[in-house]
N, C-alpha and C positions, 0 to 999 in steps of 0.2 A: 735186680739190675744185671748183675752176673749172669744169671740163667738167660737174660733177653739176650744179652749177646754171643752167650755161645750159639744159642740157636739161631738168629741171624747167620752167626760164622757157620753153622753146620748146612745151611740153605745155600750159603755162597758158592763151600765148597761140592755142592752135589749140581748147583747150576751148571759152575766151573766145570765141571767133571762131564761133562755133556758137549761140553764147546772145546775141549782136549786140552783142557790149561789145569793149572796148578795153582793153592794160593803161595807157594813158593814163590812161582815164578814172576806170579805179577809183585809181588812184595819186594823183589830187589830194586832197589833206590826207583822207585817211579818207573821202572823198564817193564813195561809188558810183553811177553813173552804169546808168539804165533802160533794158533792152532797146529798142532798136530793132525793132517788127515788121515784115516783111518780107512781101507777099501776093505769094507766087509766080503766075508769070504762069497763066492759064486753062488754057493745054494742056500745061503740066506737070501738070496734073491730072487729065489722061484720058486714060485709054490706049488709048480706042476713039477713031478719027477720024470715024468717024461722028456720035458724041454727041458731039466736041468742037464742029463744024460744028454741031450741030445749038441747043448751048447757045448758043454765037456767036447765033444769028439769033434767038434767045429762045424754043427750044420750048418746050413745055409739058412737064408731068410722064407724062401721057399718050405724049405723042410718043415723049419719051426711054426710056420705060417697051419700046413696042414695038421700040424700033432693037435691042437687045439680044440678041445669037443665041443662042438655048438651047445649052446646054453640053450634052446628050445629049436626045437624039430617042429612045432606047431602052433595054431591060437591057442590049445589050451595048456600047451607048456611056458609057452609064452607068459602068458596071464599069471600062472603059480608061480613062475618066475618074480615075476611082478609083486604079487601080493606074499611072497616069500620074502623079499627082499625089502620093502616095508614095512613086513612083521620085525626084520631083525633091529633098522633103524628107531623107530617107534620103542621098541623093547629097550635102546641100550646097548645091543648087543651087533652092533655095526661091523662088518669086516671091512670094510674102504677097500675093498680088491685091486689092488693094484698090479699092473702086469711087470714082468720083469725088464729089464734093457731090452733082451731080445725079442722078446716078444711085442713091444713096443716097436721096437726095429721094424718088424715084418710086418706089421700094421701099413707100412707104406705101400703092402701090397694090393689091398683091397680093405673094403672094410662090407664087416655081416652084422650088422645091428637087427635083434632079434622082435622092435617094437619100433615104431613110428610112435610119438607122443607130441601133440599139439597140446602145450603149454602156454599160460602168462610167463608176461617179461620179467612179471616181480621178483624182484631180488632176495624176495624171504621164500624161494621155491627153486632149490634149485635141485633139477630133476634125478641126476645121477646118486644125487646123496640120499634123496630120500626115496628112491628107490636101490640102493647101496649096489648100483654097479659099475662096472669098470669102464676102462675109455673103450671104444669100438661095442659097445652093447645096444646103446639106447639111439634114434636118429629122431632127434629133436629138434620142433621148429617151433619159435616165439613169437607173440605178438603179444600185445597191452589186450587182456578181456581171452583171452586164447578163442578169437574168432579166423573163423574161414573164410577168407578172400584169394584172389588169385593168386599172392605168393606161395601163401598156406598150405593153399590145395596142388600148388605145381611141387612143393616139397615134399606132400602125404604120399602124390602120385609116384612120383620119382622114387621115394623109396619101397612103395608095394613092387613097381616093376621092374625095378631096378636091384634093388638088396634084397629082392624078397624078403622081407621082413614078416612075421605073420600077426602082426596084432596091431591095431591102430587105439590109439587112445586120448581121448578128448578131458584135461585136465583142468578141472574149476580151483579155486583155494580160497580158506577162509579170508575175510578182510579185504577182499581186490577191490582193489582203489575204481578200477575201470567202470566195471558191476555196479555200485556205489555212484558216479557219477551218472549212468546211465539213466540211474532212479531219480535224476533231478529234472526240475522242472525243466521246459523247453529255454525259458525265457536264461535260465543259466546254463546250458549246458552251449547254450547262442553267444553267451565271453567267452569260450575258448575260441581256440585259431584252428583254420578252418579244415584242418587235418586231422586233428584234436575231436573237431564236432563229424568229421566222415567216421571216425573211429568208433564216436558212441552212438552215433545213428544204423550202425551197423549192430548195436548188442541190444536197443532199444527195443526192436521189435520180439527179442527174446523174453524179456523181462514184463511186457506191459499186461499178460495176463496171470499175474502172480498175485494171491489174494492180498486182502488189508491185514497187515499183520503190525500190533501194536511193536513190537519188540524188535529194534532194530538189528540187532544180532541175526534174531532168526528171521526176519525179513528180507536181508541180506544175502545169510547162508540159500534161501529157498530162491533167490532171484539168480545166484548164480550155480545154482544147479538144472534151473530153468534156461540156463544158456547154455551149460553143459550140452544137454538135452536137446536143445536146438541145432547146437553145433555138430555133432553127433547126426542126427539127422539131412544136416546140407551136407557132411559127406558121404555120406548113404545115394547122394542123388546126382555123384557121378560117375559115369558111367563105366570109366576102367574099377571104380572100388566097387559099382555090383557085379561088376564078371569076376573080380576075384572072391567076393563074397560067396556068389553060386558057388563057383568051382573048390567052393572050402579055402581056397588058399588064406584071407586071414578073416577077424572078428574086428567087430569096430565098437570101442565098449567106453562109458562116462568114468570118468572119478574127479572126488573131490577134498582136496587135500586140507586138513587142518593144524592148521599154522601151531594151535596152542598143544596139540597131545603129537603130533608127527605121525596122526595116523592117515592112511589112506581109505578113505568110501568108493570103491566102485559101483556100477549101473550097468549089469550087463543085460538082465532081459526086456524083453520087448515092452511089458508093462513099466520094468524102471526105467526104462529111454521114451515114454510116449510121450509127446509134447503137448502140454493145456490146451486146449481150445477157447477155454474160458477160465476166471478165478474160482468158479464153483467149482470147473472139470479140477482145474489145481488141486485144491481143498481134497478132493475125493482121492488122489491117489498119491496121498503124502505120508499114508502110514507106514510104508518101509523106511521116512525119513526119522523116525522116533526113535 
């Protein structure tokens, strides 16, 4: 009994001790006593020594804006970036990169996101985390099913020519509800509203040649990498992403996130982005999915 409460009291006071209080102080007749704020010092706050020195002597927002080393120079820095920063979250071993005030500051300047990522809406994906990068890295657009329609594609465009960005990336995840619905029959997917049924009539035609597969899981998993795959493809087939494509400027590559281990599957060559033709053609080029 003894030992339950000291230990409670030792948890109190380490909570306490995080929030700048005391159990002194809350223990005088009922008065609780105000955080103390604490401004940690400047260079706890930058992880670059460069910007640290540089806020020291009072740059500007300018200055600090160019000290900053781009995070990938290309599709293929790009992409290691990507599948680096995945390996770390997945692993455990997450840095949550965070910028400092100033550096955050000078973000007002412009912004250089080094991937375009068409993602789902769902809320168990959210992209910066599980690819552990900072604000200003990733230019991300959402939709339910992460299909390409005219929003989509006016936000992929915009940032190939605009941010030059160099890597495009078309993002499936385990358990999407969207996917999932898609696979239902006609006469149910006709109860939703009619926004609801534009939505999956849109993912519909990606999924319909995906084989018989007992196993809803991987039925699933294989139906939305099938849309992966598709999607991936309608951006392929406009016209500003194959002049940048010719011209090297970026890659346009599948992944598919799963939900239960946090890892990331990419799809970058030409055989892993081909599209079914049919449930047999499926069937045949499903061994890199093992």
């Amino acid at each position: 009994m003894n030992e339950n409460k000291i230990n409670r009291r030792d948890v109190c006071k380490t909570l306490l001790a995080f929030g700048g209080l005391t159990l002194g102080g809350l223990s005088a007749k009922g008065q609780t006593t105000a955080p103390t704020p604490t401004s940690p010092s400047l260079d706890t706050n930058l992880q670059d020594p460069k910007i640290a020195d540089a806020v020291k002597r009072g740059a500007t927002m300018e200055e600090i804006a160019k000290l900053r080393d781009p995070i990938a120079r290309s599709p293929q820095e790009a992409l290691r970036a990507l599948k680096t920063g995945n390996a770390r979250f997945f692993s455990g071993q997450a840095r949550r990169p965070e910028l400092s005030a100033a550096e955050r500051r000078a973000q007002i300047l412009g912004q250089t996101p080094f991937a375009v990522i068409l993602a789902c809406s769902d809320s168990r994906v959210p992209t910066e985390i599980v690819f552990d990068q900072s604000l200003g890295s990733l230019f991300i657009t959402r939709v339910a099913g992460n299909v390409v329609e005219m929003g989509t594609t006016g936000s992929i465009e915009y940032a190939v020519e605009h941010l030059k960005t160099y890597l495009v990336v078309v993002l499936g995840h385990e358990g999407c509800g969207a996917i999932k619905a898609a696979l239902l029959p006609a006469e149910e997917r006709a109860r939703e509203t009619p926004s609801i049924q534009a939505l999956l009539n849109s993912i519909v035609p990606s999924v319909s040649k995906i084989p018989k597969i007992r196993d809803e899981k991987a039925k699933l998993r294989e139906a939305v990498v099938a849309n992966v795959r598709q999607q991936v493809a309608n951006i392929k087939k406009e016209p500003a992403i194959q002049r940048a494509i010719a011209s090297n400027k970026i890659n346009v590559v599948g992944a598919f996130y799963e939900i239960t281990s946090g890892a990331v599957d990419f799809f970058e060559t030409d055989e892993e982005l081909r599209v079914a033709q049919n449930a047999y053609d499926s069937c045949n080029w499903r061994e890199h999915l093992a």
